[in-house]
C-alpha positions in Angstrom: -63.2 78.1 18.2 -63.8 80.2 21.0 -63.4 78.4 23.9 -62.3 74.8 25.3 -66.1 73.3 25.0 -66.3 74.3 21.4 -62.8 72.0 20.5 -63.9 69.3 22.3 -67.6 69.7 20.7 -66.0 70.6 16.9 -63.7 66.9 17.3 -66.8 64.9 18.4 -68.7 66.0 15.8 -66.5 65.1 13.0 -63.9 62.3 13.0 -62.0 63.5 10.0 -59.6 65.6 11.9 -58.6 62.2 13.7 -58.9 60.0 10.9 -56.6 62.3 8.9 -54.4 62.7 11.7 -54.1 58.7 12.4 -53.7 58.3 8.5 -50.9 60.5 8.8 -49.4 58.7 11.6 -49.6 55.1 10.7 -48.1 56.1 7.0 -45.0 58.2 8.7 -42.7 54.9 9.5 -43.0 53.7 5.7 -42.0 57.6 4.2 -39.0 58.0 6.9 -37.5 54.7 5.8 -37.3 55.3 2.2 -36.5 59.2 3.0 -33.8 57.4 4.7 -32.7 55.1 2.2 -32.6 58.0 -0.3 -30.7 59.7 1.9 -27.7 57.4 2.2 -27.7 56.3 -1.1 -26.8 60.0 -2.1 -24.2 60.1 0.3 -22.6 57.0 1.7 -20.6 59.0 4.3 -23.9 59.3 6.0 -25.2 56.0 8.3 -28.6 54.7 8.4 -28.5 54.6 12.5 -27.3 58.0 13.0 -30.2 59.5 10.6 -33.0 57.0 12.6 -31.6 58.6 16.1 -32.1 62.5 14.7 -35.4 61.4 13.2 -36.2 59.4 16.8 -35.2 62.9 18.5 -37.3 64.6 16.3 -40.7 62.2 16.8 -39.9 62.6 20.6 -41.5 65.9 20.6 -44.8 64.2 19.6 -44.3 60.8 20.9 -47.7 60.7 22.0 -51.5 61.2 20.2 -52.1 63.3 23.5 -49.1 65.8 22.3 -50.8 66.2 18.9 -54.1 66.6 20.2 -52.7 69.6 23.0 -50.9 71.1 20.3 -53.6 71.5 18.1 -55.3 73.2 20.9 -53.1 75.4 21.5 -52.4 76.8 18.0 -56.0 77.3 17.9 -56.0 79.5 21.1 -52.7 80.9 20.8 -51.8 79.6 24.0 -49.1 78.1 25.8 -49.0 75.8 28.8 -46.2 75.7 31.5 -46.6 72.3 33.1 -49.0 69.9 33.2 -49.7 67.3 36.7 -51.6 64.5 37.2 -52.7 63.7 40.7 -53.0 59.7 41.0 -55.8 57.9 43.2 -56.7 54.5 44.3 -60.2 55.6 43.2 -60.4 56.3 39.6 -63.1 59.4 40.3 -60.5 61.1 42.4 -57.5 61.1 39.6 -56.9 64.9 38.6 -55.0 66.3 35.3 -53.6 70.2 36.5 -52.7 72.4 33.3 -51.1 75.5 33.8 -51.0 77.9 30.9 -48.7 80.8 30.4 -49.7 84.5 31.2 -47.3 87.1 30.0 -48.3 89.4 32.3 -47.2 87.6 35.1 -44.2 85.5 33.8 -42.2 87.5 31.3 -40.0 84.1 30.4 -42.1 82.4 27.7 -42.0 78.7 28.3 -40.4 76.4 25.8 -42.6 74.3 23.2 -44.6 72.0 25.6 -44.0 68.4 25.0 -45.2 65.7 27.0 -43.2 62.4 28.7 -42.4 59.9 25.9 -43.3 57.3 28.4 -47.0 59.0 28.7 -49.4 56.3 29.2 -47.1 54.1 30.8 -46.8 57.1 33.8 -50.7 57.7 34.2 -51.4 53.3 34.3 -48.7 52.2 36.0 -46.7 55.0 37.9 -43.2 56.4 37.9 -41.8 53.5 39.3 -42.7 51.4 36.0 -41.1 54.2 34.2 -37.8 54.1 35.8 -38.2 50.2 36.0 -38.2 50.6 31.7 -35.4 53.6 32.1 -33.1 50.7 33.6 -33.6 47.9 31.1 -33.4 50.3 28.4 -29.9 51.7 29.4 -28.8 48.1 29.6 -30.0 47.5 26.4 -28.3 50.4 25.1 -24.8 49.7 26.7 -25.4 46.5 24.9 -25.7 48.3 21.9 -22.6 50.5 22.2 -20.3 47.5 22.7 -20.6 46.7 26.4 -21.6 43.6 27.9 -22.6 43.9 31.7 -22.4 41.1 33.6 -25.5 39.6 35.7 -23.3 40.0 38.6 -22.6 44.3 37.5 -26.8 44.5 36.6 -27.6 42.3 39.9 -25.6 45.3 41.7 -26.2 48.5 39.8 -29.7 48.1 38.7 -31.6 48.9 42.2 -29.1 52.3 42.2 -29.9 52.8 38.6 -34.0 52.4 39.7 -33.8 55.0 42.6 -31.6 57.5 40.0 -34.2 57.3 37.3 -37.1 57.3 39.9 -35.5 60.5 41.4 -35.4 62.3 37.9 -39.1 61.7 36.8 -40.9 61.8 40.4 -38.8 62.7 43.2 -41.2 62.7 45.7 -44.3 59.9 45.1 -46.1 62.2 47.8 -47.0 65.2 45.3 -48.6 65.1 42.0 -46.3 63.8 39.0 -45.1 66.0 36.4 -46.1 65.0 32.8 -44.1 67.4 31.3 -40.9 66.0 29.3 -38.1 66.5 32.0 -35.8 65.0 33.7 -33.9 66.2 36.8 -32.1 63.8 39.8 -32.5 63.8 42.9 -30.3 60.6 44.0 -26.6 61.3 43.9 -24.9 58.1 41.7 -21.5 57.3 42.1 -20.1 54.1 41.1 -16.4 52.9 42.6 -15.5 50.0 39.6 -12.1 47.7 40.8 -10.6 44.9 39.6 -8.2 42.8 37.5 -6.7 44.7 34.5 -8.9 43.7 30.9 -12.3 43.3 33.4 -13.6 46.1 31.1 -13.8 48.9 33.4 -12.8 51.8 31.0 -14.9 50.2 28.4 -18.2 50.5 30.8 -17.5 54.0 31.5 -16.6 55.5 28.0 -20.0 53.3 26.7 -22.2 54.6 29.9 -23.3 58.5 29.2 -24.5 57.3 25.8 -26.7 54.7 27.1 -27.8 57.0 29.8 -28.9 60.0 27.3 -30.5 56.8 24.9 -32.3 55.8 27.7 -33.7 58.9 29.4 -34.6 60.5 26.2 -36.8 58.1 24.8 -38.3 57.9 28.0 -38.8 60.8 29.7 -37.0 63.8 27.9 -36.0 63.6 24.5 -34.1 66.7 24.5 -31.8 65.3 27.4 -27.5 65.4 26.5 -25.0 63.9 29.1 -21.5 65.2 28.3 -18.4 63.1 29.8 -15.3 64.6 31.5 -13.0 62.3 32.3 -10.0 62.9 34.4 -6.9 60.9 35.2 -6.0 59.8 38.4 -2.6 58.4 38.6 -0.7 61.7 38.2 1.9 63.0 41.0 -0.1 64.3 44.0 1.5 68.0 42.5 -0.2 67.8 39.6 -3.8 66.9 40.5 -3.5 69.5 43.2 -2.5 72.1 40.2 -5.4 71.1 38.0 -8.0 71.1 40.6 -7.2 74.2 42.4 -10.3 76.8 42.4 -9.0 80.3 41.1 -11.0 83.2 41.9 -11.1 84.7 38.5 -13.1 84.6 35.1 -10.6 82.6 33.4 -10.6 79.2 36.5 -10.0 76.5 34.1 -10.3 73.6 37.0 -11.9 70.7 36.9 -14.3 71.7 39.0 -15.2 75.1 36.3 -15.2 72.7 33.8 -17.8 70.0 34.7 -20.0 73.2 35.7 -19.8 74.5 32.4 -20.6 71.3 30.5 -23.9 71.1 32.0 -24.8 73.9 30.3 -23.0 75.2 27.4 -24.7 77.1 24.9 -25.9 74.7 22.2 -28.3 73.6 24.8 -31.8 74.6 25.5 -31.6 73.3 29.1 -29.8 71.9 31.6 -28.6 68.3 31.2 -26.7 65.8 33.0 -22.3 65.2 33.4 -21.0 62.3 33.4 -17.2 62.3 35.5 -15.0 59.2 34.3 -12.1 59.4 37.5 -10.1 57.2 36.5 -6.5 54.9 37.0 -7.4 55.4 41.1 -4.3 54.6 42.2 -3.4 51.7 45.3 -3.6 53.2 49.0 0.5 52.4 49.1 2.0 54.6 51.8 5.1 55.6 49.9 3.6 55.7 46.3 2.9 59.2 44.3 -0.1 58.7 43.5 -1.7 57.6 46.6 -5.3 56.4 47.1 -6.1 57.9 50.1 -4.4 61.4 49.2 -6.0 61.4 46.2 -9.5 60.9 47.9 -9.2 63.2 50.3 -7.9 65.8 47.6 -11.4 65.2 45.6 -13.2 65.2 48.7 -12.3 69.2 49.4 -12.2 70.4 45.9 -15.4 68.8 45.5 -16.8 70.5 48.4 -15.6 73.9 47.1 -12.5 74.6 49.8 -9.2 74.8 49.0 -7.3 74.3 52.1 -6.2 70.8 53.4 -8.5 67.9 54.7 -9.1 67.5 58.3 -9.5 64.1 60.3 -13.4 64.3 61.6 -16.9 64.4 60.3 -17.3 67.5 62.7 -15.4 69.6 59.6 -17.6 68.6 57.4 -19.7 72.3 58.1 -18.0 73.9 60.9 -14.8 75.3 58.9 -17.1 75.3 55.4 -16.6 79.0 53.8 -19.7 80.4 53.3 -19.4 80.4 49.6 -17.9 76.8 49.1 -21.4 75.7 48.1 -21.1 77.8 44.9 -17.9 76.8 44.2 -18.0 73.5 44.6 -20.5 70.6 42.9 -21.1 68.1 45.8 -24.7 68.8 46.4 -25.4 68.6 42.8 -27.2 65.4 41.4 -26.7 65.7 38.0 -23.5 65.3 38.3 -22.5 61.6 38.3 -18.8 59.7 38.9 -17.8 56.9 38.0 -14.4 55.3 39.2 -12.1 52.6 37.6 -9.1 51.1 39.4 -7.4 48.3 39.6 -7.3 47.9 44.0 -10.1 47.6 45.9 -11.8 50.9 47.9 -10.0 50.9 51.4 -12.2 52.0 54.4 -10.4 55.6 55.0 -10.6 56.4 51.8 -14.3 55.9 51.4 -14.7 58.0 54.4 -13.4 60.7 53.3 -15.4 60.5 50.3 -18.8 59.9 51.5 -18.5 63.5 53.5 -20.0 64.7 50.1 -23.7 64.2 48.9 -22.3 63.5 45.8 -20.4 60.6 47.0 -23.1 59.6 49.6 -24.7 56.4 47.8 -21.2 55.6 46.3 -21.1 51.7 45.0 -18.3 49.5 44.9 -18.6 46.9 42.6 -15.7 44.4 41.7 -16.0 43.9 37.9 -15.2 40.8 36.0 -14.5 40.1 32.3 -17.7 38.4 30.5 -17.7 34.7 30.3 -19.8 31.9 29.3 -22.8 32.7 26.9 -22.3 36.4 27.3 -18.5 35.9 26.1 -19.7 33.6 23.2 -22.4 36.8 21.9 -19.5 39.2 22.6 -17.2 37.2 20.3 -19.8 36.6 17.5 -21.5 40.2 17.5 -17.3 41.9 17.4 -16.1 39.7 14.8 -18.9 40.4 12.6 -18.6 44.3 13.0 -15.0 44.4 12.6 -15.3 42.5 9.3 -18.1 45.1 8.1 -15.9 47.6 8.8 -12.9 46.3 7.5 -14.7 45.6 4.2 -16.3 49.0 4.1 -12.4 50.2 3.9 -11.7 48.0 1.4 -14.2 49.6 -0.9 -16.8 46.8 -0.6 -19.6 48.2 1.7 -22.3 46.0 0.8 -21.3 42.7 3.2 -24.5 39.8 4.0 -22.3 38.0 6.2 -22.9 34.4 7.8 -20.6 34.1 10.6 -19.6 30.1 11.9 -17.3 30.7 14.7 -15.7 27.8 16.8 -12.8 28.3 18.7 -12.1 28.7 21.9 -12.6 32.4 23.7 -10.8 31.5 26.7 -11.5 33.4 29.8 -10.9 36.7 32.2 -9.0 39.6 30.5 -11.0 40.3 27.3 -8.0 42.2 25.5 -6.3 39.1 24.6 -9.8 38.2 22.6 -10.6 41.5 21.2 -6.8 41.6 19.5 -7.7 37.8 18.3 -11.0 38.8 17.2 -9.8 41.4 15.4 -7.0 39.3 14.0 -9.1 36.7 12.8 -11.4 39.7 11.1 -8.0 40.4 9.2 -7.6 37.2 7.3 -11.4 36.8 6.5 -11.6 40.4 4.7 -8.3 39.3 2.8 -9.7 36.1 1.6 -13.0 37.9 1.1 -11.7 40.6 -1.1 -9.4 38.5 -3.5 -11.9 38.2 -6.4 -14.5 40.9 -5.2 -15.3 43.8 -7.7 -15.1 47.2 -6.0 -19.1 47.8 -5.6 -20.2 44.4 -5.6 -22.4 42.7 -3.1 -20.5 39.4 -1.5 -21.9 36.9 0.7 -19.0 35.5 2.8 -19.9 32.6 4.7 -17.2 32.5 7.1 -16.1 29.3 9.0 -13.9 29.3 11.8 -12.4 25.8 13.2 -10.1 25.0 16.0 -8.4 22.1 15.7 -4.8 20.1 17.6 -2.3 18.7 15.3 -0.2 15.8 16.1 2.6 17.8 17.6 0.1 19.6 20.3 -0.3 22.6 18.3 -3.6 24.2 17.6 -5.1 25.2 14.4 -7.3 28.0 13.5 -8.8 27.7 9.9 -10.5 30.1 8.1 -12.7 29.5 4.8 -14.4 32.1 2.5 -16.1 30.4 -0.3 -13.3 28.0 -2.0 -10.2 30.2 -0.4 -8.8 29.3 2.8 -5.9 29.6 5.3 -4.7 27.7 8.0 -3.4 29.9 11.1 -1.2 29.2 14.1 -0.9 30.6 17.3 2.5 32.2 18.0 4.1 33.7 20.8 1.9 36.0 22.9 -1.1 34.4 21.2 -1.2 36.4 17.9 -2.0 34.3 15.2 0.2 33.8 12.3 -0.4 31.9 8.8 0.7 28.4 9.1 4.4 27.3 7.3 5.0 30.8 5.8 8.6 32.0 6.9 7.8 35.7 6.2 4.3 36.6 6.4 2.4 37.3 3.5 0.8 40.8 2.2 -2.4 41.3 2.1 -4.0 40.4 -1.1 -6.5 42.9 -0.1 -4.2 46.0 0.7 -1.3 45.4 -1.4 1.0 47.8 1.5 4.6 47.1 1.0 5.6 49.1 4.0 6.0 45.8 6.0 8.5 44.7 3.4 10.6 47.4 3.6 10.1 48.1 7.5 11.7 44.4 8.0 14.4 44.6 5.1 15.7 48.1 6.9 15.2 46.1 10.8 17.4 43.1 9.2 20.2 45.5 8.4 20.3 47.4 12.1 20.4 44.0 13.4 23.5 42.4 11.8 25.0 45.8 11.5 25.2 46.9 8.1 21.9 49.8 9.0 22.5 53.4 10.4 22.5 52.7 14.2 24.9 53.1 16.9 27.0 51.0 17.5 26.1 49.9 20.4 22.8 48.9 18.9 24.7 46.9 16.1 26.6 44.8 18.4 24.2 44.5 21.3 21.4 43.0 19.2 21.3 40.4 16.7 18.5 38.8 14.4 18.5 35.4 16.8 16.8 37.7 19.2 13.6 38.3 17.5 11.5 36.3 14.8 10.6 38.1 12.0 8.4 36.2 11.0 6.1 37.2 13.9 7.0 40.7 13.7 6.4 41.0 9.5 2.7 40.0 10.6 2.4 42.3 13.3 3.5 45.0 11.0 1.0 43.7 8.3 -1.8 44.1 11.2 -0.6 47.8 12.2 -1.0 48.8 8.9 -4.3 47.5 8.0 -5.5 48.8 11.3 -6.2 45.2 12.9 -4.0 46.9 15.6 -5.1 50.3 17.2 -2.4 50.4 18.7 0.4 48.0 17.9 2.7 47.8 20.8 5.8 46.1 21.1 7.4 45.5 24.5 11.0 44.6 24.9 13.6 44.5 27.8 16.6 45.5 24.7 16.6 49.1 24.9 18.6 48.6 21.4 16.2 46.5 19.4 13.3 48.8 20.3 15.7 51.8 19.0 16.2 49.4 16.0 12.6 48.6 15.5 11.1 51.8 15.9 13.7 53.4 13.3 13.1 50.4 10.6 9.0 50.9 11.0 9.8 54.8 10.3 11.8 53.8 7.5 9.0 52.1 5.6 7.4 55.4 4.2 4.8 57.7 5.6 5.2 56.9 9.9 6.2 59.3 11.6 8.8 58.9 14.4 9.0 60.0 17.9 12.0 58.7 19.9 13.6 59.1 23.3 10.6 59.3 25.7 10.9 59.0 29.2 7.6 58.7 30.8 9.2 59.8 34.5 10.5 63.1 33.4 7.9 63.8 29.9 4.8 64.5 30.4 1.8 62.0 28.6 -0.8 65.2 28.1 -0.9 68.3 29.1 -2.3 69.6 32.6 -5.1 72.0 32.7 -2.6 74.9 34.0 0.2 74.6 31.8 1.3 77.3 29.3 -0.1 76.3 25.9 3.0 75.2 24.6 4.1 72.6 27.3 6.1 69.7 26.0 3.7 66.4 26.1 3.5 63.2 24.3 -0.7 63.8 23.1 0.1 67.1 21.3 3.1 65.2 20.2 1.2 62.9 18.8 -1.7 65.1 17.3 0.2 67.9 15.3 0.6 65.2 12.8 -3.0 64.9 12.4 -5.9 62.5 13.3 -5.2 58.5 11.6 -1.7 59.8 10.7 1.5 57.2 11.4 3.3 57.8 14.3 6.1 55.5 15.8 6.6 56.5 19.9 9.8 55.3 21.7 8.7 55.3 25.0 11.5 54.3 28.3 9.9 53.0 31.1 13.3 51.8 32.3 12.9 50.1 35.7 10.5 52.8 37.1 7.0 50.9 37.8 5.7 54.5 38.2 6.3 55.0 34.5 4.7 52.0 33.3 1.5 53.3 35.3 1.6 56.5 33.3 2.0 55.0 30.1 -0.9 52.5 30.2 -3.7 54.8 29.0 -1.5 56.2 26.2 -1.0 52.5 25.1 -4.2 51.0 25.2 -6.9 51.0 22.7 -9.5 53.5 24.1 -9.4 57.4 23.0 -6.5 59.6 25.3 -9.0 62.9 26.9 -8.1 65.1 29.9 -10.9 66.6 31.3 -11.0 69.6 28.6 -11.0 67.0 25.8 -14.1 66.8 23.3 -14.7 64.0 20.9 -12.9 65.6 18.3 -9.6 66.6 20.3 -9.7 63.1 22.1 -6.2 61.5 20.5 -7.4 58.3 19.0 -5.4 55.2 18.4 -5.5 54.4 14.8 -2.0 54.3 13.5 0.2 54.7 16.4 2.8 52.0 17.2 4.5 52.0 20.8 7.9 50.4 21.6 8.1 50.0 25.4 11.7 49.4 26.9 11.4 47.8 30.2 13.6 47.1 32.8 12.8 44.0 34.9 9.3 43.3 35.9 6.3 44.0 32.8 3.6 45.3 34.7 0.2 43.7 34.0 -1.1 46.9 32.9 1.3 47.2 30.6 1.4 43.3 29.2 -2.3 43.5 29.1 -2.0 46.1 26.4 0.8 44.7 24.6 0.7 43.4 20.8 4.2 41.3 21.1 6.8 40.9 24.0 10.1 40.4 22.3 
């Protein structure tokens, strides 16, 4: 065809283009899933979800009929179009559809493949504002997805922030015609301050919040859409923040700053996309602490801004004293560029000042989190038990799990950490009755029954049945669970790992004094201090995995020593002893020499899974229980030039924690047993 008319004239002639092309379309879902199932069943290492979201990213491109229909058009008259509008009316005559096609001679960029908004039709009948409105519930849907449950009170709070972001990205002014094109670029700055109790599931919304937000803008309104995360610690000395976000005038600036620039656009991506910025551990606004809240804010505030000299009282500095190239520099005026904060104190008013001097800050939202309760903690319970028994049972060689899940017990309330390490627990002794009489390859259906119940003597009960098999579990100190009137706990039938065995023969020896330790260790601690019995199922836990990490906490410098030696002892851990958190660095800044002494490479040049045992000092420093509460809790270790594959993750590493008076809450929060 020759021109436009002859198309349209060609198609209405003859409905067997369309009929072909429907055919085509409605058989599509059918040959994907058994591509699919092909797929995995060729290689296992491969998951059916992760396949679905390429082949979803794929069918993005033509997510609509209209896409089909313009492409066709185009390959016919070997043409490209630029953007496409559509002018909206309260008349229906007055509605206008602008295409702009490519002409080389005045453009010499060639446009990308054109694809249109997933949410297509939605846009043209019911505006951009229904579009963001389906933007929000998607991403909560998502974070659901990823292991996150918001709260009513979080959604209630966020959502109307969330609308105006999403709004901003797709139509950012209602005034002029709306872009149909697949894109997606904000307008509205979002910054989110999260505070509250430790366990409230702060971290946990942040690491589960840029994939939710690329899920949900790129099924709706650019499929080709990637949101990197760069987190950066907080509660560092006031020296070191100041070093690693310090603006060098040179080629090789590796600050903070130069880094979130260059993840917006690295070079495996064909456009610009969106950073997330995880600032987290804020510290308290305490006068005489290292960190401080209020130094710390005012320190983002001019690093933010692009300037590197100090911060001055007064909104009247906010331009005057400006250099004129701090706008370069800097990334406050840039909305894709989002920040989220986690601490455990509140936001105080000078601190948020000095904050909101920034665009970036401008809209910044300070929501007190809370941990889930109620029905939402009842679905969290049900829905993490279940995936930590498929997973556990995918390690155990037995892949192919229908499971029906009974659970009655009680989930108690506030910090969720407690109920994850139960959870996970209770997923242990399942997959070990499970597994007993399971051939490798086999298909089980484990109908798993949880009861709580109070014995005579005021202790409670927790049984768990798997077909005929059953055990009866008690809850021991710090509310780990141990099996009922077994003096040693048993090995897994499951794992058959007798590393516990010989980790608590070798502990019983330092203890009454017949093991290689000091002597002060041998006469300082004795076996009446600590029950094995407790420990021996800890142990068992740490080396299925249950525990990621196990850490112990004592007040005995010597029976951590003692400990940490006997769990090195029991083949294949690693050992790291002697760290003091106050004078040894956690991770590496962004400006030290390659080879600077830090617990993370530490850790990491025995390789990824590996087992490592860490002595770590806190002593009576509260500072130093501060810095070692990400390294001992269960989500990934980054700095802000971390990826996912350099992020130090948990999965084998025990932590003995000699404390000096007080335990923190941090710290007790993230602890396995207190001995």
């Amino acid at each position: 065809p020759s021109s436009p008319a002859s198309v349209v004239a060609a198609s209405s002639s003859s409905s067997t283009p369309l009929t072909s092309l429907h055919r085509l379309s409605s058989s599509c879902p059918k040959k994907v899933a058994r591509l699919i199932a092909a797929v995995v069943a060729a290689d296992p290492r491969l998951r059916p979800e992760q396949l679905r979201k390429e082949y979803d990213r794929v069918r993005y491109r033509n997510a609509t009929f209209a896409t089909a229909l313009l492409q066709l058009f185009l390959d016919a008259h070997t043409c490209d179009v630029k953007d496409v509008y559509f002018k909206r009316s309260h008349m229906a005559k007055y509605e206008r559809i602008t295409v702009y096609l490519y002409d080389p001679e005045v453009d010499p960029l060639r446009p990308p493949r054109f694809t249109f908004l997933p949410a297509l039709r939605k846009a043209i009948d019911d505006g951009p504002e229904a579009v963001a409105d389906d933007m929000v519930e998607s991403f909560w849907g998502h974070l659901l997805r990823h292991g996150y449950f918001a709260t009513d009170k979080i959604r209630g709070e966020l959502s109307p922030d969330l609308t105006k972001f999403f709004l901003s990205g797709i139509a950012a002014d209602p005034t002029i015609p709306l872009l149909l094109n697949a894109h997606f670029t904000p307008k509205y700055p979002l910054s989110v301050y999260l505070h509250g109790k430790a366990g409230a599931g702060k971290s946990s919304f942040v690491r589960n919040f840029s994939p939710a937000l690329e899920s949900a803008v790129e099924e709706t309104a650019d499929p080709e859409i990637l949101v990197r995360f760069v987190k950066q610690n907080l509660n560092k000395p006031q020296e070191v923040l100041e070093l690693e976000m310090d603006l060098r005038p040179n080629n090789n600036d590796l600050s903070v700053m130069s880094i979130i620039q260059g993840r917006r656009m690295t070079l495996a991506q064909s456009k610009p996309g969106l950073v997330l910025v995880g600032l987290e551990e804020m510290a308290g606004n305490d006068e005489d602490a290292d960190p401080n809240q209020l130094r710390t804010c005012r320190l983002l505030s001019q690093r933010f801004s692009g300037r590197k000299g100090g911060f001055r009282d007064g909104r009247q500095s906010n331009t005057s004293d400006a250099p004129r190239n701090s706008g370069k520099r800097g990334i406050s005026g840039d909305a894709s560029v989002l920040t989220l904060f986690t601490s455990n104190d509140d936001l105080e008013g000078p601190c948020r000042e000095a904050l909101e001097r920034l665009d970036m800050f401008s809209n910044l939202k300070v929501v007190e989190t809370e941990a889930v309760s109620g029905r939402d903690r009842v679905d969290f319970a049900e829905a993490y038990l279940r995936q930590c028994v498929q997973d556990r049972m995918r390690d155990l060689q037995h892949p192919d799990v229908e499971i029906d899940l009974d659970l009655n017990v009680p989930l108690g309330s506030g910090d969720t950490r407690p109920l994850v390490r139960h959870l996970r627990m209770l997923a242990f002794h399942v997959c070990s009755l499970a597994a007993r009489n399971v051939a490798v390859g086999s298909t089980i259906r484990a109908g798993i029954v949880v009861r709580h119940r109070r014995r005579e003597d005021d202790s409670d009960i927790t049984t768990v049945s798997c077909g005929d098999d059953s055990v009866d579990l008690r809850v021991g100190s710090f509310e780990n669970l141990y099996p009922v009137a077994v003096a040693v706990a048993p090995r897994t039938p499951a794992g058959d790992d007798e590393r516990t065995t010989r980790a608590v023969e070798a502990l019983r020896k330092r203890l009454s004094g017949g093991g290689t330790t000091s002597s002060s260790e041998s006469s300082e601690s004795d076996s009446s201090q600590i029950d094995l019995s407790e420990l021996s199922q800890i142990l068992d836990y740490y080396f299925a995995g249950t525990l990621a990490p196990a850490v112990i906490v004592s007040r005995d410098a010597d029976l951590v020593k003692a400990v940490l030696s006997s769990v090195a002892d029991a083949g294949g851990v690693h050992s790291i002893h002697g760290i003091d958190p106050s004078s040894y660095k956690m991770m590496k800044s962004l400006y030290d020499p390659h080879d600077a002494p830090n617990l993370r490479d530490d850790i990491l040049k025995y390789g990824r899974g590996s087992h490592v045992a860490v002595e770590l000092q806190c002593g009576k420093s509260t500072d130093s229980q501060l810095r070692v509460r990400e390294m001992i809790e269960d989500s990934p270790s980054m700095t802000a030039f971390s990826s996912s594959k350099s992020a130090l993750y948990k999965e084998g590493l025990f932590f003995g924690v000699h404390v000096e008076g007080t335990i923190t809450e941090q710290v007790k929060s993230r602890a396995s047993l207190v001995v």
